[in-house]
C-alpha positions as CSV (number, residue, x, y, z in Angstrom):
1,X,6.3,13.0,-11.0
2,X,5.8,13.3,-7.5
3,X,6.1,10.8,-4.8
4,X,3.8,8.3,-5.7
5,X,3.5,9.1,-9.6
6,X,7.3,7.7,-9.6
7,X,6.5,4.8,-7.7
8,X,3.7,4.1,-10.8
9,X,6.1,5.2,-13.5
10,X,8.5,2.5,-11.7
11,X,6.0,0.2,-11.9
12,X,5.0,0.9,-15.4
13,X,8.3,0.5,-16.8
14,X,9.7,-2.2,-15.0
15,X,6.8,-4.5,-14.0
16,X,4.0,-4.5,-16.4
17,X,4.2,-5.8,-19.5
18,X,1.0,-4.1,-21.2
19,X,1.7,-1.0,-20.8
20,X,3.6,1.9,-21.8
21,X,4.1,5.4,-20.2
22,X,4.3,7.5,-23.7
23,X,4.0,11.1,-22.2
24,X,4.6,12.7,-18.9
25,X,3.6,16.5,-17.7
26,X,5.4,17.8,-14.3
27,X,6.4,21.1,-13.7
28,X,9.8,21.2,-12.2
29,X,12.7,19.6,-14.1
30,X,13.8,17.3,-11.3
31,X,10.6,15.3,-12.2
32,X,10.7,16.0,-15.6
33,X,14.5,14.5,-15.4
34,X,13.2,11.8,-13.4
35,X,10.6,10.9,-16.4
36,X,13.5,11.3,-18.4
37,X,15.5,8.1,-16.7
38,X,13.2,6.0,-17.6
39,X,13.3,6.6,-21.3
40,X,9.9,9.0,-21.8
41,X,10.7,10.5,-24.4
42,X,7.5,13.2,-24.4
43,X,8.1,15.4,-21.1
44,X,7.2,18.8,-20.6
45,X,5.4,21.3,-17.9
46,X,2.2,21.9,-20.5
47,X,-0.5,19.1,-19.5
48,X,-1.5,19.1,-23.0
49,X,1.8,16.7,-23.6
50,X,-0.5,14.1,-22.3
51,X,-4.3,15.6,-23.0
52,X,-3.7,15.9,-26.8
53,X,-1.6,13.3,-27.2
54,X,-3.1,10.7,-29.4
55,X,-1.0,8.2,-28.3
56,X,-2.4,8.0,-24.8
57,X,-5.2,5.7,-24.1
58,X,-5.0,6.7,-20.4
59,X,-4.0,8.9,-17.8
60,X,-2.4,8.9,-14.2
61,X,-3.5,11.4,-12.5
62,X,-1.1,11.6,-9.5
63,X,-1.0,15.8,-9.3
64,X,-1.8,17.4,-6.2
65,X,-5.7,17.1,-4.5
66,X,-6.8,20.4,-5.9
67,X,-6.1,19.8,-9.4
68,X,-7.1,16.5,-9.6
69,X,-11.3,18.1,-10.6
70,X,-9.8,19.7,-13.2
71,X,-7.4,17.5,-14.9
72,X,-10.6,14.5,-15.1
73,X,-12.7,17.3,-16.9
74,X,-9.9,17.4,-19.7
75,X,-8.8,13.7,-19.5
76,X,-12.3,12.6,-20.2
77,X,-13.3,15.1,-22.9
78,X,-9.9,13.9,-24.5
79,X,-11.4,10.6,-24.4
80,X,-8.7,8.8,-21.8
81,X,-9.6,6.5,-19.0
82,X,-8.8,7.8,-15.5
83,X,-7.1,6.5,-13.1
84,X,-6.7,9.2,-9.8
85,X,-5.3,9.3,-6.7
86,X,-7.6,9.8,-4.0
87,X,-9.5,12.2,-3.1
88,X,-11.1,13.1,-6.5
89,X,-12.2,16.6,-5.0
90,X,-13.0,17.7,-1.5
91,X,-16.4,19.3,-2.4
92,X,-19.1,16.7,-3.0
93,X,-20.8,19.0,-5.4
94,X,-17.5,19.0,-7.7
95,X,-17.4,15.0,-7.1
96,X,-20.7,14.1,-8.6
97,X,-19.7,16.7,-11.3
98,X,-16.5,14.7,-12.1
99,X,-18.5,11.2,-11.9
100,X,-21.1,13.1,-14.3
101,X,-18.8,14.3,-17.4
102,X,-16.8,10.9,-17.2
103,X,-20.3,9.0,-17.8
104,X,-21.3,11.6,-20.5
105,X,-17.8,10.9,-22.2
106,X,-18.1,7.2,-21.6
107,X,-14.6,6.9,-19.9
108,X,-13.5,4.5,-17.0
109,X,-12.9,6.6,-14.0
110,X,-10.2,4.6,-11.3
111,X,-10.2,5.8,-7.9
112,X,-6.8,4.6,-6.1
113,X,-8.0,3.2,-3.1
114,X,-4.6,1.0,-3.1
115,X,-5.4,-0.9,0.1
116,X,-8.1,-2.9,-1.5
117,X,-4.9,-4.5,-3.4
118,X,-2.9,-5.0,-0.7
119,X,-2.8,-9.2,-0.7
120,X,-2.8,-9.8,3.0
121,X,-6.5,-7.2,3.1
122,X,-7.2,-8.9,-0.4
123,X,-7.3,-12.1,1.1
124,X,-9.6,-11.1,4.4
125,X,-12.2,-10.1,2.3
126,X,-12.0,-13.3,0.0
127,X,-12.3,-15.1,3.4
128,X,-15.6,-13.0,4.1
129,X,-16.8,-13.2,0.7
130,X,-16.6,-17.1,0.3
131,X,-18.0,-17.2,4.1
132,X,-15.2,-18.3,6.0
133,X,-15.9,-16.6,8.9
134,X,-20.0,-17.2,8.6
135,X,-21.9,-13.9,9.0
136,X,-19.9,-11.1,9.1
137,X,-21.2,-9.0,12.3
138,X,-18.0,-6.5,13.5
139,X,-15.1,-5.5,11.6
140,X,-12.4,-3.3,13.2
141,X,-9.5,-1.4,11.2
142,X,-6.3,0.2,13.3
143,X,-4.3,2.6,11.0
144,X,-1.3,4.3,12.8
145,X,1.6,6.2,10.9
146,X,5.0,6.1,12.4
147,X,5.1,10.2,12.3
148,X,2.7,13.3,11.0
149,X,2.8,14.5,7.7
150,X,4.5,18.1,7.1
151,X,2.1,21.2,8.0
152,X,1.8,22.5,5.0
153,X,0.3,19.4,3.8
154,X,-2.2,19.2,6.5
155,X,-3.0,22.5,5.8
156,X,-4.2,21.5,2.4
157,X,-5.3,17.9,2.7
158,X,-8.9,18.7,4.1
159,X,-7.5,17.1,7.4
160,X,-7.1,13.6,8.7
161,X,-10.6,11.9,7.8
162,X,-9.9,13.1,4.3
163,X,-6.9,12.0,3.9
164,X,-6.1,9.5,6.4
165,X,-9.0,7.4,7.2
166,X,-11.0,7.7,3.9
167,X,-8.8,4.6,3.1
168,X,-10.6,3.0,6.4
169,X,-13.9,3.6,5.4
170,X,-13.6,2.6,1.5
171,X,-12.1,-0.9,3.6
172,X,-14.8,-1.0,5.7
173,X,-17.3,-0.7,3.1
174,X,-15.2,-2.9,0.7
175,X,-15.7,-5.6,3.6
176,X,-19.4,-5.0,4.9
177,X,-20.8,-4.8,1.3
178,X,-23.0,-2.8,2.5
179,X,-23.2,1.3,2.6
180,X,-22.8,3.3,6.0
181,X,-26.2,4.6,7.2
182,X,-24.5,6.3,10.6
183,X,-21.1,7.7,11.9
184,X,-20.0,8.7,15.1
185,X,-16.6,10.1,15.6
186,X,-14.4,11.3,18.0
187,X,-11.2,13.2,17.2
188,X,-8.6,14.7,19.7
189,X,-4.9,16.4,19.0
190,X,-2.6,14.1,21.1
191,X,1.1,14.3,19.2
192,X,1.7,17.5,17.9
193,X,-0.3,21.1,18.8
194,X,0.6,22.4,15.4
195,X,-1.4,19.8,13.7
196,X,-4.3,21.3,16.0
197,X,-3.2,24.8,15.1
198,X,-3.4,23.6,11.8
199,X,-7.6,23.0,12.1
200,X,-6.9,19.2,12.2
201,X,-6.5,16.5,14.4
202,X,-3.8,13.9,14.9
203,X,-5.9,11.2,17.0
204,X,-9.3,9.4,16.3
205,X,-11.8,6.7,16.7
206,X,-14.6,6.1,14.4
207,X,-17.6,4.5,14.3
208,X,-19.5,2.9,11.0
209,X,-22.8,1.1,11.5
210,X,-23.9,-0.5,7.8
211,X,-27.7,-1.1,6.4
212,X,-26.7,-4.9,7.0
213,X,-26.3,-4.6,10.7
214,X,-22.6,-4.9,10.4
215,X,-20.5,-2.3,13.1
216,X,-17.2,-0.9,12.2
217,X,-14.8,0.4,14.5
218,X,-11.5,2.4,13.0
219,X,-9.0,3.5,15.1
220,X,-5.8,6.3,14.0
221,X,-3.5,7.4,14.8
222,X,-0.7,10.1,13.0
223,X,2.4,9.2,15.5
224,X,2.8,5.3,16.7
225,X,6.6,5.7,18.5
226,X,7.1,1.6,16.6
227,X,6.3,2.1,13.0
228,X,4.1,2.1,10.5
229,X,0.9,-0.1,12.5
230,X,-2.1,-1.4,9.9
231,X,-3.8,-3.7,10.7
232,X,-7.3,-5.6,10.1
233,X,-10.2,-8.1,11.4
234,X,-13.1,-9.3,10.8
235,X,-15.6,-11.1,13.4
236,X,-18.3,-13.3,12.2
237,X,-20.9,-15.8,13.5
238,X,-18.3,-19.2,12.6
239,X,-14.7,-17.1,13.4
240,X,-12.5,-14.6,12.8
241,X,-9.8,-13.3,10.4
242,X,-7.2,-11.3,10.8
243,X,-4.2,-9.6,9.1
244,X,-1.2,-8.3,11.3
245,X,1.0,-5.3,11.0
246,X,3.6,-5.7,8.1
247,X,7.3,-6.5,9.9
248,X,10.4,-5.3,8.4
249,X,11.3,-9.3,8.6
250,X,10.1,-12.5,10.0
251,X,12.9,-13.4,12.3
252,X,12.0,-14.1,16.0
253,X,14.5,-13.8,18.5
254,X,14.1,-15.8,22.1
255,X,16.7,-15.4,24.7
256,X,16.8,-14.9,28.3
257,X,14.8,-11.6,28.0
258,X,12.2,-12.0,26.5
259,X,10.9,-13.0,22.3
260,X,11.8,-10.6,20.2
261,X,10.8,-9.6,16.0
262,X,11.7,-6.9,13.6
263,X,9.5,-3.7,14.3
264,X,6.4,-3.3,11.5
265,X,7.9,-1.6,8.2
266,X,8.7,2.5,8.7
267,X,6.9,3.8,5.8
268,X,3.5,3.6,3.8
269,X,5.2,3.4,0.5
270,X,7.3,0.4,1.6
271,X,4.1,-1.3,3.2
272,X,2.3,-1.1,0.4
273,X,4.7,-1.7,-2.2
274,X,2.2,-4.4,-4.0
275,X,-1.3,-2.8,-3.5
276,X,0.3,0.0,-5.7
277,X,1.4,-2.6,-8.1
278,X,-1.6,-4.4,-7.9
279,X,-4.1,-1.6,-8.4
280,X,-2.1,-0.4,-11.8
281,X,-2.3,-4.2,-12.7
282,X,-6.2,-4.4,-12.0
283,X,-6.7,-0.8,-13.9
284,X,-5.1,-1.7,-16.9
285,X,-6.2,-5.0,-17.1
286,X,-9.7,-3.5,-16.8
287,X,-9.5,-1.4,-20.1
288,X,-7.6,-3.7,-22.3
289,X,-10.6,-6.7,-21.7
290,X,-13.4,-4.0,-21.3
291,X,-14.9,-4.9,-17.9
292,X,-15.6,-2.4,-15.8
293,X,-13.4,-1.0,-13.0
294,X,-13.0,-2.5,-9.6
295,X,-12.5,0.8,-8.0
296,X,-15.1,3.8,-9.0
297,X,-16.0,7.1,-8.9
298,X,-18.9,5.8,-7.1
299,X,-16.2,4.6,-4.6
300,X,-14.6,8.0,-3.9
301,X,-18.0,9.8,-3.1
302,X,-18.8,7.4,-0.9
303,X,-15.7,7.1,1.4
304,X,-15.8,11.5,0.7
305,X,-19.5,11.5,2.1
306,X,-18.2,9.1,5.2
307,X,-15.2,11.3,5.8
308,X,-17.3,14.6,6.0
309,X,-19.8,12.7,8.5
310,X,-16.9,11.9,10.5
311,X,-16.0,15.7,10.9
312,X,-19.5,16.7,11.3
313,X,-19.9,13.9,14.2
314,X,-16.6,15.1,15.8
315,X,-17.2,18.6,15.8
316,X,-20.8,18.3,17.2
317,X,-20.4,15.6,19.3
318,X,-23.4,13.4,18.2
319,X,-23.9,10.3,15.8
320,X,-24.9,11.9,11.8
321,X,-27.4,9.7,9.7
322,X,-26.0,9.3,6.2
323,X,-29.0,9.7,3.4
324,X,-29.8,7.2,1.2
């Protein structure tokens, strides 16, 4: 019951009407309390509240990044689909392992790639897909966060590629349709020298060019001094599409000094309030009809294998050719 598995328990209880959240594991008793306010009556510290539980017909896996390998090894020999916050591991090797037992078990593996859901993104890539904007030929992503995580997460996080922009390039490939075949990146520390300290950077620009000749450019940043700044668009041979920066509200102001509106919203957990409803809505949905899931293991190792790329390119200063 950290951060984001309360926002899904929230969501669970309050807004979906298929579902039920019958167990939850969480080692302190804050988050076991937390569980607790919203009537689960099965809480404990021992993962096999949830693992051995018959009840369960899946699991949300919302632990920290290093357990997340070994909690999909027991949620799919237990016979539960999956649905895991990203990154599913930061070793490759362990990826395709994880992709590997959930096929041999026969159980749907979710990746949380929550921007997908988002409605304003959702609709830019219905506009590509039904060819509003003709051939798609550039797409460029900006990602900026209002202030840096806490060092001790960057410490752990497998740095900002990993855990930043890996949501860029699962948009990116969401959009192209298409799978990356080069990346060029360049990475500086700009806001904070502890974040460099650290092994990580704070400031990049990537490059994506797809086997369909379509050119990505992403741009982040961990500090933007006027909030939380995402925003998308898509170039094609008949137009363009966009989607602007989320506002706190839509008043403008116009006075002797100028126009004025609301800054963009201060948080990534208030900006993306529906994606996360979205995604649970889209998982679920998934399992009770029996389709397959919009979001896959497949997914994860491919944004993984763009994200290590992107630190190889930065650290040797030279485009890297993705294999096949």
């Amino acid at each position: 019951m950290g951060r984001i598995g309360k926002v899904h328990l929230k969501s669970i209880s309050n807004r979906i009407e298929n579902a039920e959240v019958v167990a939850v594991m969480n080692p302190s008793e804050r988050g076991q309390s937390f569980a607790k306010n919203y009537h689960v009556s099965a809480v404990s510290d021992d993962p096999d509240i949830v693992f051995k539980n018959d009840e369960v017909d899946a699991v949300l896996i919302c632990s920290p990044s290093d357990t997340h390998a070994e909690y999909i090894h027991r949620a799919a020999q237990a016979g539960k689909a999956i649905f895991c916050e990203k990154p599913l591991d930061l070793s490759l090797p362990k990826i395709e392992e994880i992709i590997s037992v959930t096929s041999r078990h026969q159980v749907p593996l979710f990746v949380a790639f929550n921007q997908r859901f988002d409605p304003d993104f959702a609709k830019i890539k219905s506009i590509v897909t039904d060819g509003g904007i003709g051939d798609l030929r550039m797409i460029k992503i900006t990602s900026r966060d209002p202030a840096p995580p806490p060092i001790d997460y960057i410490k752990s996080s497998g740095g900002m590629f990993l855990d930043m922009t890996i949501h860029d390039f699962d948009m990116a490939r969401y959009l192209a349709n298409s799978e990356v075949n080069e990346v060029y990146a360049v990475g500086k520390n700009l806001v904070d020298p502890a974040i460099g300290e650290a092994g990580d950077i704070d400031s990049a620009v990537v490059i994506l060019k797809f086997d369909n000749a379509v050119t990505a450019v992403i741009e982040n940043s961990r500090q933007a001094a006027y909030g939380y700044d995402q925003r998308l668009e898509v170039f094609g041979s008949k137009g363009m599409a966009m989607a602007d920066h989320t506002k706190k509200d839509n008043h403008v102001l116009l006075n002797e000094s100028g126009i004025h509106k609301a800054r963009p919203m201060d948080f990534f957990m208030d900006r993306y309030v529906d994606s996360y409803l979205n995604e649970l809505k889209a998982f679920i949905q998934a399992i009770v009809s029996g389709e397959p899931q919009p979001v896959t293991g497949e997914d994860g190792l491919k944004a993984t294998k763009i994200a290590l790329a992107a630190n190889q390119s930065m650290k040797e200063n030279r485009p890297v050719k993705l294999e096949p």
